[in-house]
N, C-alpha and C positions, 0 to 999 in steps of 0.2 A: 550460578546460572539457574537450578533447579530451586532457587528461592520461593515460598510464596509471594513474597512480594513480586519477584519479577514477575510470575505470573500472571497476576492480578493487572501491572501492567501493562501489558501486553495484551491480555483479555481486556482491559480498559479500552486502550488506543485500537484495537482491531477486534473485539469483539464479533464483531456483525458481520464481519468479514468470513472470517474465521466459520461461523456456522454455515456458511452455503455450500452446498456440495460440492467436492473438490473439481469439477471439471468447471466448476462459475469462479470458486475463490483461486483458481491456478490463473491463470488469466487476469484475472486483477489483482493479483498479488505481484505479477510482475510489473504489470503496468503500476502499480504502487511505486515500487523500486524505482523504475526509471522516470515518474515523474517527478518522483524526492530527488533524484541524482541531474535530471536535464529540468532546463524549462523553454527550451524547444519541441515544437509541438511535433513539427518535420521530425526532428532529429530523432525522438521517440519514437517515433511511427516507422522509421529507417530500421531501427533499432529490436522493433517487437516483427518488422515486416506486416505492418497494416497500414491502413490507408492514415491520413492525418484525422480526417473526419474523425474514426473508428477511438483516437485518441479522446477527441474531445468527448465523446459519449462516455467511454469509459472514466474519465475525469469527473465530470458529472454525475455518473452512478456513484462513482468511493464518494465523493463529497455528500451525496442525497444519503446514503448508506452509511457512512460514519460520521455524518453530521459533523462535517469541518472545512473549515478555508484554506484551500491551500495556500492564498495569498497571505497567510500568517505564517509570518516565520517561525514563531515559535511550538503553532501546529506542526507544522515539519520537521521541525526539530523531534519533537514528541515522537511521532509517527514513525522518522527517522530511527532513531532508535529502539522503538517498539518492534518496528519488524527486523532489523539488524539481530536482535535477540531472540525473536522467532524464529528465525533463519538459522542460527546458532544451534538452539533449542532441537528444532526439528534433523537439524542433519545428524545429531549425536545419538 
């Protein structure tokens, strides 16, 4: 887990993310989470308790921000496990 390499990606895939200051990237690191795991927009919105709007904006910032489609599976993929190992990472 404490690999360079995972490191690297990890800082790859979330990079930009990652440097904002934690009260910007907490916030969208969750809505990260749940838009890798749903692709209802409602259901996410249920989910974080914001409006669906507030989704869509947020979607919009990660994609403008880490430069990626979520409509690629294999971005997601990527993504996917980038923050799963973050997540990891950060609780230990």
């Amino acid at each position: 887990m404490n690999s360079p390499l995972t490191e690297q990606f990890i800082k790859q895939q979330l990079g930009p993310l990652l440097r904002l200051e934690p009260y910007q990237s907490d916030d969208l690191l969750r809505t990260l989470s749940e838009i890798l795991s749903y692709n209802s927009r409602s259901t996410i919105a249920n989910r974080l308790h914001v409006h669906p709007k507030t989704i869509s904006y947020r979607r919009a910032r990660l994609e403008k921000l880490l430069r990626v489609d979520f409509d690629n599976p294999l971005t997601r993929t990527d993504l996917l496990v980038a923050l799963r190992l973050y997540q990891i990472h950060k609780s230990r």
